[in-house]
C-alpha positions in Angstrom: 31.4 8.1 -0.1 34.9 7.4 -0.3 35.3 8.1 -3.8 33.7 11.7 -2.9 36.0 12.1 0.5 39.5 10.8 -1.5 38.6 13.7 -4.3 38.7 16.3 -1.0 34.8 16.7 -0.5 32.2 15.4 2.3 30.3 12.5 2.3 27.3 11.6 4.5 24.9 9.5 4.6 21.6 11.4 5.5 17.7 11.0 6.3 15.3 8.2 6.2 18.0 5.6 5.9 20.1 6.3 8.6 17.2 6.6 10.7 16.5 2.9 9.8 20.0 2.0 10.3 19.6 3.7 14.0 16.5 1.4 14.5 17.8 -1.8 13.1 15.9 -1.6 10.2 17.4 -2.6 6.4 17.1 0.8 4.2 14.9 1.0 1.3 17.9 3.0 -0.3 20.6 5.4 0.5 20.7 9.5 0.4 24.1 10.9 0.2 25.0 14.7 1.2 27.9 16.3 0.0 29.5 19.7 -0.3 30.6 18.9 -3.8 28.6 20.5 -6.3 26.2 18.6 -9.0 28.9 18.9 -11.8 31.9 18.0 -9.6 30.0 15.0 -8.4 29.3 14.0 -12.4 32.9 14.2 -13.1 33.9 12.1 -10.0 31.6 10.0 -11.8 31.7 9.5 -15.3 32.5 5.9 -15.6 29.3 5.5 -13.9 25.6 5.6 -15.4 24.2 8.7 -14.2 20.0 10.1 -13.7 20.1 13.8 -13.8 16.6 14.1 -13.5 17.0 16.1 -10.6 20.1 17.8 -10.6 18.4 21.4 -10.6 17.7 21.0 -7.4 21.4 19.7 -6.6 20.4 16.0 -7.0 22.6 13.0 -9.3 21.7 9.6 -9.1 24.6 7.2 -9.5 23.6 3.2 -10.5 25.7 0.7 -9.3 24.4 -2.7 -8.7 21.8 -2.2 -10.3 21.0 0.6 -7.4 20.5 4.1 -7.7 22.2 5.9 -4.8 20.9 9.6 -4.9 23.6 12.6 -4.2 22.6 15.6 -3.2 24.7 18.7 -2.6 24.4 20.3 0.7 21.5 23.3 0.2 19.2 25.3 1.6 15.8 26.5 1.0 14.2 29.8 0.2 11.2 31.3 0.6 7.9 28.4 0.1 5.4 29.8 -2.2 2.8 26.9 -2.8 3.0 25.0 1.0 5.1 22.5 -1.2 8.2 23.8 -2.5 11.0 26.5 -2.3 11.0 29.3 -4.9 14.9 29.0 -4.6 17.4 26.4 -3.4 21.0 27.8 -2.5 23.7 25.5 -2.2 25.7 25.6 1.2 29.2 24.1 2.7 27.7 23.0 5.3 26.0 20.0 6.5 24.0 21.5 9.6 22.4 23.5 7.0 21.3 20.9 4.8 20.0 19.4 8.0 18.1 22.7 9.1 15.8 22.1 6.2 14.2 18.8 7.0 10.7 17.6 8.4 11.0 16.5 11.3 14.6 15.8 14.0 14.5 11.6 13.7 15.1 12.7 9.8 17.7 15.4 10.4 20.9 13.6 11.4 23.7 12.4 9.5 26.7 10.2 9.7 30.1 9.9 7.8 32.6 7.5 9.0 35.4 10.4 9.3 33.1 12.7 11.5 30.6 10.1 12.9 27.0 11.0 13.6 25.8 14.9 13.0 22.3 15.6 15.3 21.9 19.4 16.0 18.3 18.4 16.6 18.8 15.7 19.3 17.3 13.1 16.6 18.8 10.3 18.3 17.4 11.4 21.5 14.1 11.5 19.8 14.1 8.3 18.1 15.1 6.5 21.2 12.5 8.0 23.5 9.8 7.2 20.5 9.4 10.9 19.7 8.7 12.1 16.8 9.0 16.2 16.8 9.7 18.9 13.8 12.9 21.0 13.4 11.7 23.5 14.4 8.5 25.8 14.7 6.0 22.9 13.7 3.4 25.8 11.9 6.1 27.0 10.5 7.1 23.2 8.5 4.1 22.5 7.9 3.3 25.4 6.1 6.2 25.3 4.0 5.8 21.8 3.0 2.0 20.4 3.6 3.0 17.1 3.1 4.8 16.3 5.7 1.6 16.5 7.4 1.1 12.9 6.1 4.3 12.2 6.3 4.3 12.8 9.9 0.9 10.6 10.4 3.2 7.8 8.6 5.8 7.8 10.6 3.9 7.3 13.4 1.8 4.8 12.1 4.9 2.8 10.7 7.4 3.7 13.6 4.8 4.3 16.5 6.7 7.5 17.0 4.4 9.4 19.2 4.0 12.9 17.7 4.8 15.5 20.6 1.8 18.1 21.4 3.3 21.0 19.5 3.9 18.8 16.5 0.5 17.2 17.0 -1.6 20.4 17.3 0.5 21.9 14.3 -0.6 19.0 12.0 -3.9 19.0 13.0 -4.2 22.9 12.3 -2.4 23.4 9.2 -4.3 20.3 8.1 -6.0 22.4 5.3 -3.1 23.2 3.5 -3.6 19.8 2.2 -5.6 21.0 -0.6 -2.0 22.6 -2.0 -0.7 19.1 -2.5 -1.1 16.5 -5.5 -3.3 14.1 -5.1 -0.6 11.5 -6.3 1.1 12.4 -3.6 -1.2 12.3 -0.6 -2.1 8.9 -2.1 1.5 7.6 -1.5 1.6 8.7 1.8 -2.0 7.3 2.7 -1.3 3.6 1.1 2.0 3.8 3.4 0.4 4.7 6.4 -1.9 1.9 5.9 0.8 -0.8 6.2 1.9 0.6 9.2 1.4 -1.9 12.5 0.4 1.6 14.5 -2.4 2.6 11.7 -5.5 2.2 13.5 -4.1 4.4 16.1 -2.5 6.8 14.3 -5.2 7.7 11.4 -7.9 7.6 14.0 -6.2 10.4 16.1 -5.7 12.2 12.8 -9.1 12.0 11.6 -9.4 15.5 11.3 -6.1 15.3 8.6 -8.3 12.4 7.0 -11.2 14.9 6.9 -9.4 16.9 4.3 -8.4 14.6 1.6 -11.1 11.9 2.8 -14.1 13.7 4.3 -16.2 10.0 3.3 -13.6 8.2 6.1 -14.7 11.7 9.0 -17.7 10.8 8.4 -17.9 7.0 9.6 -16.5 8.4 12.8 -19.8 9.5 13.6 -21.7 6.1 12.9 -21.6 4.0 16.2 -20.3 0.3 15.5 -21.2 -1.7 19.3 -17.9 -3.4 19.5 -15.2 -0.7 18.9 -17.1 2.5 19.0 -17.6 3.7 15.6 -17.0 2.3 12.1 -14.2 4.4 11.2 -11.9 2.9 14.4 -14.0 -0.6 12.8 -12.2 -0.2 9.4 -9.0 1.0 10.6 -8.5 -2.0 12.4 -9.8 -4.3 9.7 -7.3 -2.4 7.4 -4.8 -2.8 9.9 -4.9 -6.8 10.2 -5.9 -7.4 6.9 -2.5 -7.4 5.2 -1.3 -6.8 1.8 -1.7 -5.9 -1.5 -2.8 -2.3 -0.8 -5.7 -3.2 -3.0 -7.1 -5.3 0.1 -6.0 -3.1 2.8 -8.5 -0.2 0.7 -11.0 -3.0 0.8 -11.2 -3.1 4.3 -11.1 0.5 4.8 -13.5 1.0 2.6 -16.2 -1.8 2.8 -18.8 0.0 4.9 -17.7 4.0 3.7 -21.1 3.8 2.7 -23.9 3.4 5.4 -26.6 1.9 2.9 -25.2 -1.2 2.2 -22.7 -3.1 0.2 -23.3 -2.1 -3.3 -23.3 1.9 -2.5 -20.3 1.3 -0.5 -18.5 -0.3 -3.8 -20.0 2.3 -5.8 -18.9 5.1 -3.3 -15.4 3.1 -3.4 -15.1 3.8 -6.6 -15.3 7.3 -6.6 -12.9 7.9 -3.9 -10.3 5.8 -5.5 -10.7 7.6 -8.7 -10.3 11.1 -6.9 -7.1 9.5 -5.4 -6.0 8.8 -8.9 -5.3 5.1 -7.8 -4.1 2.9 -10.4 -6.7 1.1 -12.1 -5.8 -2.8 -11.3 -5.5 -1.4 -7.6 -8.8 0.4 -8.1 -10.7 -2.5 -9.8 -9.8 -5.2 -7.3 -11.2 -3.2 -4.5 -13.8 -2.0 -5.4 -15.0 -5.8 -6.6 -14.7 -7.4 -3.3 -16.0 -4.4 -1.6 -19.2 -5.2 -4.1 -19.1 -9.1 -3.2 -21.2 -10.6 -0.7 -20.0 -12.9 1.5 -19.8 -16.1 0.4 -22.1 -18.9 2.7 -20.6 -21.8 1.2 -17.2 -22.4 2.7 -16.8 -25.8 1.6 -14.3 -27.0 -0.7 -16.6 -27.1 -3.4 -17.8 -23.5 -2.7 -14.2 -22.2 -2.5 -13.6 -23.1 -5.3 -16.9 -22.1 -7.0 -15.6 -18.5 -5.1 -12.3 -18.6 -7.5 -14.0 -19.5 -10.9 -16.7 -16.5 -10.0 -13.5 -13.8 -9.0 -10.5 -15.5 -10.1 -8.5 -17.0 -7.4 -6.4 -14.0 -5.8 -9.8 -11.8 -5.4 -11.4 -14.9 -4.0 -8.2 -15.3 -1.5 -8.8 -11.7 -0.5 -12.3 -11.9 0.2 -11.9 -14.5 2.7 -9.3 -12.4 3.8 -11.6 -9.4 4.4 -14.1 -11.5 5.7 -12.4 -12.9 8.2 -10.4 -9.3 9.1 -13.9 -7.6 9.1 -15.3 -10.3 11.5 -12.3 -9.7 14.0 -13.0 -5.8 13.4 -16.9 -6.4 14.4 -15.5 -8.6 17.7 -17.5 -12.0 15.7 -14.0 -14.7 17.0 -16.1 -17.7 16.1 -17.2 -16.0 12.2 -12.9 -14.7 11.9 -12.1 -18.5 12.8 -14.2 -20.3 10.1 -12.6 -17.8 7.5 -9.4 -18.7 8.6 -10.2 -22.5 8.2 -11.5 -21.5 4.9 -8.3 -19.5 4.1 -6.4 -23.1 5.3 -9.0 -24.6 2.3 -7.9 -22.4 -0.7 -4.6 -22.5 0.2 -4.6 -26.2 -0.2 -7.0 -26.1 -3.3 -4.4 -23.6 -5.4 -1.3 -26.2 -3.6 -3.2 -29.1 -5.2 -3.8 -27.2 -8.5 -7.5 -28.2 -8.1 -9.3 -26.8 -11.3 -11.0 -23.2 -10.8 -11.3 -22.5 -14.3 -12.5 -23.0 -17.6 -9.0 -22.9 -18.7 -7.8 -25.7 -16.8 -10.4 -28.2 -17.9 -8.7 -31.1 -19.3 -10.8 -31.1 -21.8 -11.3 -29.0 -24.8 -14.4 -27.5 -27.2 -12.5 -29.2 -30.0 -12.7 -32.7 -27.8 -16.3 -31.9 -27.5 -16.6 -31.6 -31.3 -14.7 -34.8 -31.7 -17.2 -36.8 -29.6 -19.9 -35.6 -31.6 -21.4 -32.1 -30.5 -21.7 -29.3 -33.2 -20.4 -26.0 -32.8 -22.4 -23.6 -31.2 -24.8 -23.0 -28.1 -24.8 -26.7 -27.3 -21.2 -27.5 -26.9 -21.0 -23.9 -24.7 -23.1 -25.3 -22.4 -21.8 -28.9 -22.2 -18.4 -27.4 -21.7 -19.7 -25.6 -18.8 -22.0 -28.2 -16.8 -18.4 -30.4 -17.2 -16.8 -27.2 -15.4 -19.8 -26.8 -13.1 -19.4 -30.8 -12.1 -15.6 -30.1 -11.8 -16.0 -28.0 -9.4 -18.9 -29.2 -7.2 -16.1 -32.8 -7.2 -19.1 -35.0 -9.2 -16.4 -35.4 -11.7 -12.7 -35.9 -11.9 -11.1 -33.5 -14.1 -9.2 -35.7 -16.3 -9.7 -35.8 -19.8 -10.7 -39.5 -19.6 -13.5 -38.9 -17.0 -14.2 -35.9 -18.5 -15.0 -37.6 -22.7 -17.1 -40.1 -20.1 -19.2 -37.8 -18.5 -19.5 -35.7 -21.5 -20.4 -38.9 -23.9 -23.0 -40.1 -21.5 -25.0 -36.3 -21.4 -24.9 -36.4 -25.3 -26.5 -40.2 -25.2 -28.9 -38.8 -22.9 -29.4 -35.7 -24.7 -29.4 -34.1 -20.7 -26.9 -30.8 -21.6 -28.8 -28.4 -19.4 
């Protein structure tokens, strides 16, 4: 900024991360407006590494740090043509009309330290009365940009910004414009709004916005669940308390999308998270412990049994669903035990207890050495010492291990 202002041009900071700021939050990143045109703000500079990726629409990314710090020339939009972008961006001088272009007023101020804060909006106002309003006629931003439908039902849920009734009708209405935008897109916005603390809330008042890109989710609205009134508010919350990855928070949204029963649901899962074009790791993971029953065995043993079955991060988030869908459900006593259980694999992966084949101390070639030939046999002797390991009938060192292993070969009992 002051490299920009010493050269004669303005400098703000703008957007999402001065709204942060404004709330006491730590910015992802930083957005800089300026009146100094794309190739002006390459010269200023050129000892710098540079991402033009977006410089036809005014945009230069400058990397210091490590960081990228996007700078954008003060613009304006033309006409929309697809309810996503302008047909024609015009630069400007001015940095009320860069600001007449954005969503929604808590995102439409600016600050440089020469001119201080710029809100034609009243976003300030806004953001301290918890308000979250377009600039605006909201039909009219929605309908240029259909995203920031979503992106409203995020801030909300992330913020707790109440949407005012104008804005709220408006996003509810122009809700089918939806079908305009990418799927990667809306996918991004949903997975944010998940990790929101306001989500349950937020995404249940916006069902009908769900209903477009996630008719499965309007539909669990209408199946009655006796604690919190239907299964859709049930999952929400379950999402909601579940915590992170966003593999596990789609888990818990997910885990009853199906009314039949567990293995449709997983199946059904699957299919939605492919139509979201979700990653496949992210995709995977879901839809497996969405699949898996839950475990009766919460013993140490069976914990650890859990882990070799799933590995020990899917195991870790199905107790984590469990005991999130038990709280969802209103079962206290069922949440608590998974939480003890929780306390149980936490201290098996602290005490490096062995929860796979790979962390046997012993290997095939041991096996071979003690006298078993290659082949079916020593598979299966390899796995009743695993099987032992993990049920604690016998120490997992290699010494206890050649024991155990010697006296099943004497015995010829390799089952």
């Amino acid at each position: 900024m002051r490299r920009l202002e010493d050269a004669g041009y303005e400098a703000y900071i703008v957007g999402g991360c001065l709204r942060d700021m404004m709330l006491g939050l730590t910015p992802k990143d930083y957005d800089i407006a300026t009146n100094a045109r794309p190739s002006e703000v390459l010269a200023l500079f050129a000892g710098y590494k540079t991402i033009t990726a977006g410089i036809k629409h005014g945009t230069v990314g400058v990397v210091t740090g490590g960081t990228v710090t996007e700078i954008t020339t003060f613009r304006s939009d033309g006409e929309y043509a697809d309810h996503r972008h302008p047909v024609s961006v015009e630069y400007s001088d001015r940095i009320e009309d860069d600001l007449s272009r954005r969503d929604f007023t808590v995102n439409a101020m600016a600050y440089s330290p020469k001119r201080g804060i710029v809100d034609p909006f009243g976003g300030a106002e806004d953001l301290k009365n918890g308000i979250l309003r377009t600039v605006g006629d909201p039909a009219a931003r929605f309908s240029e940009d259909a995203l920031r439908i979503l992106r409203g039902v995020r801030f909300a849920s992330v913020y707790g910004l109440e949407p005012e009734p104008a804005t709220a009708r408006a996003m509810l209405e122009c809700a089918c414009l939806l079908s305009a935008v990418a799927v990667e897109r809306i996918s991004a916005e949903l997975f944010g709004t998940l990790a929101g603390p306001y989500a349950e809330k937020y995404l249940h008042r916006f069902k009908g916005v769900l209903a477009v890109v996630l008719p499965e989710l309007a539909e669990m609205a209408s199946r009655q669940d006796p604690v919190r009134g239907d299964m859709l508010k049930r999952a929400l919350y379950a999402a909601s308390v579940v915590g992170d990855p966003v593999w596990l928070r789609l888990a818990a949204l997910l885990e009853h999308v199906d009314g039949r029963g567990r293995k449709e649901s997983a199946e059904l899962a699957g299919e939605i998270l492919r139509r979201l074009r979700v990653d496949r790791h992210t995709r995977e993971n879901a839809t497996k412990i969405v699949g898996e029953p839950e475990p009766d065995d919460l013993s140490r043993a069976g914990i650890r049994r859990l882990m070799a079955k799933l590995t020990p991060t899917l195991a870790v988030g199905r107790l984590k669903l469990c005991r999130a869908s038990a709280e969802a459900a209103g079962e206290p006593e069922k949440a608590d035990r998974y939480a003890r259980a929780l306390e149980i694999a936490d201290d098996i992966l602290l005490s490096g207890d062995c929860v796979s084949l790979s962390m046997l101390e012993i290997s095939g070639d041991d096996l071979i050495s003690l006298g078993v030939p290659p082949g079916k046999k020593l598979g299966k002797l390899l796995m009743q010492l695993f099987e032992e390991v993990l049920e604690g009938k016998t120490e997992n060192t290699r010494h206890a291990l050649a024991a155990r292993a010697s006296d099943l070969i004497a015995k010829d009992n390799i089952s």
